[in-house]
C-alpha positions as CSV (number, residue, x, y, z in Angstrom):
1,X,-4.8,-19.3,-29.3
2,X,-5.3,-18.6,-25.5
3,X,-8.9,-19.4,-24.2
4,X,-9.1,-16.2,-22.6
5,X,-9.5,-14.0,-25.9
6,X,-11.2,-11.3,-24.6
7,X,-9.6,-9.4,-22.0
8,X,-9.7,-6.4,-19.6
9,X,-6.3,-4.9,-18.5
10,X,-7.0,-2.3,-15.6
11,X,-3.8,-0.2,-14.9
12,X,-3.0,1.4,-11.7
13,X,-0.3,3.7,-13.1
14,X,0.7,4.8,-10.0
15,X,1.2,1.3,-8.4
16,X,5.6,0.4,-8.3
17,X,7.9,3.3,-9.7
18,X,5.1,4.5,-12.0
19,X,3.7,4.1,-15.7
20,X,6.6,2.3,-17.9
21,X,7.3,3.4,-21.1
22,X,5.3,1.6,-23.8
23,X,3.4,-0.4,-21.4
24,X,0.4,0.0,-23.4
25,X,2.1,-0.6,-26.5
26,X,3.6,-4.4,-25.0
27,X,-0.1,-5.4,-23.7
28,X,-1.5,-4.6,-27.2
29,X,1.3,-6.7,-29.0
30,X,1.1,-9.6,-27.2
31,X,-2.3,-9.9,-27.3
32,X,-2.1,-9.2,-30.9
33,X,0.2,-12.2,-31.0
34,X,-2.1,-14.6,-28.8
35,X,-5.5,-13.5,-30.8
36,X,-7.1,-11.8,-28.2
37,X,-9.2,-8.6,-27.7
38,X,-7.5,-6.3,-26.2
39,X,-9.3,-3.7,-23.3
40,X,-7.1,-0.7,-21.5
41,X,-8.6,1.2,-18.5
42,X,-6.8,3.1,-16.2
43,X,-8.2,3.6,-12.4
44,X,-8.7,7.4,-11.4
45,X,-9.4,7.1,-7.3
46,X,-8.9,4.5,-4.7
47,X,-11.9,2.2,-5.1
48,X,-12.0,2.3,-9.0
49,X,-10.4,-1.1,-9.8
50,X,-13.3,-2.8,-8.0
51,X,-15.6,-0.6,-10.0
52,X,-14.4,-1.7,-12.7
53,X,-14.1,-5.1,-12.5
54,X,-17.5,-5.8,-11.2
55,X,-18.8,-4.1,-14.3
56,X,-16.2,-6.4,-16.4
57,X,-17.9,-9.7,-15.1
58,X,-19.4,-11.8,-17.7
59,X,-18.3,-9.6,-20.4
60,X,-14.7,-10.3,-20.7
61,X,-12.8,-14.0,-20.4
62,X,-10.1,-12.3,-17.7
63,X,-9.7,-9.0,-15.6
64,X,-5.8,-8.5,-15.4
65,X,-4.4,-6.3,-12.9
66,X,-1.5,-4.1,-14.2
67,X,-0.4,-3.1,-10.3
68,X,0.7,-3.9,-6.9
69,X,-0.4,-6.1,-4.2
70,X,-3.4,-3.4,-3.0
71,X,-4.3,-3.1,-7.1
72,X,-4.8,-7.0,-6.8
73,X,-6.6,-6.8,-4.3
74,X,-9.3,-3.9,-5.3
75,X,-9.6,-5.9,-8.5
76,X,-10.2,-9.0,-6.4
77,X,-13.4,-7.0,-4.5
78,X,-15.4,-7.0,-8.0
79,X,-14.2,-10.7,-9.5
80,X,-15.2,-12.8,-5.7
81,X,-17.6,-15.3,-6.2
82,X,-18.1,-14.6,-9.6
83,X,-16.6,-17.1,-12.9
84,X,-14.1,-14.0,-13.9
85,X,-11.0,-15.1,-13.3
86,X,-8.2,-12.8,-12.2
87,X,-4.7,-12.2,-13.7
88,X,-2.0,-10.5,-12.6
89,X,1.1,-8.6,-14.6
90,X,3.6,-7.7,-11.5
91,X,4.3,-4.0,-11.5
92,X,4.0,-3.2,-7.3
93,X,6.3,-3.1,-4.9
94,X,6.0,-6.0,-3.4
95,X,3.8,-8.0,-5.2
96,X,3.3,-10.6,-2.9
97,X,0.9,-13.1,-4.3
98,X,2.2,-12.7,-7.8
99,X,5.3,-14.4,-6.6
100,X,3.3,-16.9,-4.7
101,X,1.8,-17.8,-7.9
102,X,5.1,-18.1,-10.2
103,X,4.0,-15.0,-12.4
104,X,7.2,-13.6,-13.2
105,X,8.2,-10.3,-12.7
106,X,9.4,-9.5,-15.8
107,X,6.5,-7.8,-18.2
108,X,7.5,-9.3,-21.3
109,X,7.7,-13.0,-19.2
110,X,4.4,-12.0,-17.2
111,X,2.7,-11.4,-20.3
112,X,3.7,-14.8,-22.1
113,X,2.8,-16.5,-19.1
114,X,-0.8,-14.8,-19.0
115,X,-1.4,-16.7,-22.4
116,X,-0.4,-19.8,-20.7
117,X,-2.2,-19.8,-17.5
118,X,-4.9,-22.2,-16.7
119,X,-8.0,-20.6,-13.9
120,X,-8.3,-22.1,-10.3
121,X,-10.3,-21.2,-7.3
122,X,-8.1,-19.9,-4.9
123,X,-9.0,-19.1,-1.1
124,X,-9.1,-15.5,0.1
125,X,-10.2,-14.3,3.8
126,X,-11.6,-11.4,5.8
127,X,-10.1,-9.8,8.5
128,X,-12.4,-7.4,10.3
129,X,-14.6,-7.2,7.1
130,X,-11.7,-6.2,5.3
131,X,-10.9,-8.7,2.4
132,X,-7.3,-10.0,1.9
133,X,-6.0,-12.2,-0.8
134,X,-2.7,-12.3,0.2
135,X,-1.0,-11.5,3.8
136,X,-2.3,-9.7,6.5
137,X,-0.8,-8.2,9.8
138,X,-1.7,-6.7,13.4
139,X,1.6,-5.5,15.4
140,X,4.8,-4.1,14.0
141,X,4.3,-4.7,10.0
142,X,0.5,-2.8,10.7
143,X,2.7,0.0,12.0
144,X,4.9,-0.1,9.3
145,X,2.5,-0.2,6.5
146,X,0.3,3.0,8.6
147,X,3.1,4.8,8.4
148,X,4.6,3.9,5.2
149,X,1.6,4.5,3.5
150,X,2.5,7.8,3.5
151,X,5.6,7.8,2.9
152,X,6.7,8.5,-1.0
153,X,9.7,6.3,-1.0
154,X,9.2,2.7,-2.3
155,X,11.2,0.2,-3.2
156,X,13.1,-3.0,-1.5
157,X,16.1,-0.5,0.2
158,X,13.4,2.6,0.5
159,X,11.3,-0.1,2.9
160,X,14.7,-1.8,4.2
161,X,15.5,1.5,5.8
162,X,12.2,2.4,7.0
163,X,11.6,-0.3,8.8
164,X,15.3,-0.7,10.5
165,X,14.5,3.2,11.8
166,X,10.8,2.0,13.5
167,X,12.1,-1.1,14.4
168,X,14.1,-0.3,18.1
169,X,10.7,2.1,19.4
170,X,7.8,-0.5,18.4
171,X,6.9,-2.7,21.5
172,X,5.6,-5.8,22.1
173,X,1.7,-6.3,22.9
174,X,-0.6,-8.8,24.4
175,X,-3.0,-11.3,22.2
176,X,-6.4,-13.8,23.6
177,X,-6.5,-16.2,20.7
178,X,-10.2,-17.4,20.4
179,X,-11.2,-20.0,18.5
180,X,-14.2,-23.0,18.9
181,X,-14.8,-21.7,22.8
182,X,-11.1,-22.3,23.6
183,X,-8.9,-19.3,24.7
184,X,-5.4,-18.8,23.9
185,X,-3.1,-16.1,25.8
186,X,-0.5,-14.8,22.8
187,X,2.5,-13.9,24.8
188,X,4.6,-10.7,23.9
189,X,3.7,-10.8,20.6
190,X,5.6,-7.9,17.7
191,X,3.6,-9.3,14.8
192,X,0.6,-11.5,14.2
193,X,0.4,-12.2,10.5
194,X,-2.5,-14.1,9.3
195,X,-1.0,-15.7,5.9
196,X,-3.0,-17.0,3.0
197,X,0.1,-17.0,0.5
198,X,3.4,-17.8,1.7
199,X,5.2,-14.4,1.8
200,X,4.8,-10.5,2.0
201,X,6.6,-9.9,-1.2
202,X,10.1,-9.7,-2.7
203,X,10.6,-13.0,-1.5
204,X,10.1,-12.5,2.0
205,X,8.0,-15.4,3.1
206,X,6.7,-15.5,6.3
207,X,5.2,-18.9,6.0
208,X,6.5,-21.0,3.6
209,X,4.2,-23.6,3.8
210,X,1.1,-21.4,3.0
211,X,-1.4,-22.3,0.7
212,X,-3.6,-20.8,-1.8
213,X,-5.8,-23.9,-2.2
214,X,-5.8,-25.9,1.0
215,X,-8.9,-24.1,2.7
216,X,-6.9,-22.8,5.3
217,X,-5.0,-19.9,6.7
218,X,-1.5,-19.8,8.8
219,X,-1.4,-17.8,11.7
220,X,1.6,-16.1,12.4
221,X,3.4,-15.3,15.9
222,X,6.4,-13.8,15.7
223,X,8.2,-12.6,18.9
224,X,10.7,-9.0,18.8
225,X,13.9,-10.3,17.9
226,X,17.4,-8.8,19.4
227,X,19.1,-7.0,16.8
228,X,21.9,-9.2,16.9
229,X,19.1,-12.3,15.9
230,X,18.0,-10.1,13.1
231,X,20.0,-11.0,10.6
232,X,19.9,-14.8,10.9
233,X,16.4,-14.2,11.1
234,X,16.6,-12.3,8.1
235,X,18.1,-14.9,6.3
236,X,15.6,-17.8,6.9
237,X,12.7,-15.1,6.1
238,X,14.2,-14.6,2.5
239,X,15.6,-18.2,2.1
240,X,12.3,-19.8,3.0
241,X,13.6,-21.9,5.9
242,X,11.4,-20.4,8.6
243,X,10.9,-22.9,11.3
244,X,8.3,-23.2,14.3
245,X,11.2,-22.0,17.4
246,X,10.5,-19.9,20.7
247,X,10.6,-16.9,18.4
248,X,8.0,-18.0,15.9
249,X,5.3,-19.9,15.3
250,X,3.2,-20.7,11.8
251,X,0.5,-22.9,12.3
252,X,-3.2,-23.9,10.4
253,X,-6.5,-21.9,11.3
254,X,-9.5,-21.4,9.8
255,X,-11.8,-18.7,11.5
256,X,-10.9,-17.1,14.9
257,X,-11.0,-13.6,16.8
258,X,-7.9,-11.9,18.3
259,X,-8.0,-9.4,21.2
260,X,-5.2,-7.6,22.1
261,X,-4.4,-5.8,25.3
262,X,-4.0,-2.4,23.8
263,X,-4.7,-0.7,20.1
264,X,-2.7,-2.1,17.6
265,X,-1.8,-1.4,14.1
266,X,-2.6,-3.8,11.4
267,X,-3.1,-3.8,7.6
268,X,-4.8,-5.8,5.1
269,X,-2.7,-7.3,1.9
270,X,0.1,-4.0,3.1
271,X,-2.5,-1.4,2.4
272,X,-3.0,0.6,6.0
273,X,-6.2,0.0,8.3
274,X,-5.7,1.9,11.2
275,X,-5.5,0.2,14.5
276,X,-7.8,-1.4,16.4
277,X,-8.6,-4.1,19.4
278,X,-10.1,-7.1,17.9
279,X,-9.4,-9.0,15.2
280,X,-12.0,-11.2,13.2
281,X,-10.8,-13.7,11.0
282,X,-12.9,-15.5,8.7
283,X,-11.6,-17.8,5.4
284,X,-13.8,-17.7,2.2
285,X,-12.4,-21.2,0.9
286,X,-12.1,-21.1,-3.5
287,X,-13.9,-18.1,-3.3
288,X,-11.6,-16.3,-6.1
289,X,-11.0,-17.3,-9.7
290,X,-7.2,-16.5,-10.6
291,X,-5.3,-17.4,-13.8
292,X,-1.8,-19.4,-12.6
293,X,0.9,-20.1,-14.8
294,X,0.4,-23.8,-15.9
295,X,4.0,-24.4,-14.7
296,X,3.1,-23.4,-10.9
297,X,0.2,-25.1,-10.7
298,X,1.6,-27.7,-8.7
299,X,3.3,-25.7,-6.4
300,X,0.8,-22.7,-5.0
């Protein structure tokens, strides 16, 4: 029998393609199978997941987020600081720090996996007050996710095409890098992503060397790329063989404030935020309890 025999399952139906069939129905049967108690709630309005889960702490073993990346992270607002640890079944988009984590994406394998998943402290970090668990962007993928956000097409291709159409008209922009009283000029920069896990989702990691546990962050630069370096690029993105070139640049931060020389777009674990000038970045080191597969542990 698991350890975690008491558990809260809060669903996002609308997170992914939408509700599965007999989602429910595979929840209740596996924890049937592991001896736990069994809790379903469904969120009703952006907001409701946190709700939720700071109401659960204490009174369940786990809060489990059936969902997507911004799902996760809601849930993630009610558990910080607290001894509730967080676990994920995969049912986004992207799902970006699920596959960080090894969870597999899969329901049937998530699920087993749940019931074999040990709790750690992981980091998490604010950017401009906004809390991210997973990766973070100012510059072209802020664009993308403002404008994507309200788009009704999801999906790897849906997103594939989306961003191949905004791609040629976003430009570059201008970044001071402050940090300890030192100051940093960020030359034509097309995205700054501050990286807690390794990747944005479906296996596109845009720092492979991230860390969950290591008390830092990875900052980001990556340069617009000629179309004909695009798919090369492409390549080492989604074969995790990104390297620090004259095109990009990954490198260990803690806390820091970016000013760019205009507006720019950014987003917070892909939900949209707008745009704005400055950027503050602050890390919360093993500020979250999260349930890992015991099989990833080494690796995350």
């Amino acid at each position: 029998m698991s350890e975690f025999s008491k558990l809260l399952f809060i669903i996002n139906k609308f997170s992914g393609s939408g509700l599965r069939p007999k989602l429910e129905g595979k929840i209740l049967n596996a924890c049937e199978q592991n001896q736990a108690e069994c809790t379903i709630q469904f969120t009703s309005y952006r907001g409701h997941a946190t709700e939720l889960a700071t109401q659960a702490i204490s009174k369940y073993h786990a809060v489990i987020a059936v969902g997507g990346d911004g799902t996760v992270n809601e849930i993630a607002r009610g558990l910080l600081h607290s001894t509730t640890p967080l676990g994920i079944l995969p049912k986004g988009s992207g799902n970006g720090l699920a596959r960080h984590l090894g969870i597999p994406m899969n329901l049937e394998e998530a699920l087993q996996a749940l019931f074999n998943s040990k709790p750690i402290r992981m980091d998490t970090f604010y950017l401009n007050n906004r809390l991210s668990v997973n990766v973070s962007g100012i510059g072209f993928d802020g664009h993308v996710a403002n404008l994507f956000g309200e788009n009704k097409k999801r999906g790897f291709w849906g997103y594939a095409r989306f961003v191949m159409r905004e791609y040629i008209h976003f430009a570059a922009f201008e970044a001071s890098r402050l940090q300890n009283d030192n100051e940093e000029e960020l030359k034509q920069n097309f995205i700054i992503a501050i990286a807690n896990s390794s990747q944005y989702g479906n296996n596109a990691r845009v720092s492979p060397g991230a860390s969950v546990t290591d008390n830092l962050l990875q900052l980001v630069s990556i340069k617009k790329i000629p179309l004909h370096k695009s798919v090369p690029f492409a390549y080492r993105l989604f074969t995790h063989t990104l390297q620090n070139n004259n095109t990009y640049r990954s490198e260990p931060v803690r806390n820091l404030v970016l000013q760019t020389s205009k507006p720019v777009p950014y987003h917070v674990d892909g939900e949209p935020c707008g745009e704005d000038l400055k950027f503050e970045i602050k890390i919360n080191p093993a500020s979250l309890p999260i349930l890992v597969p015991e099989k990833s542990l080494s690796s995350i």
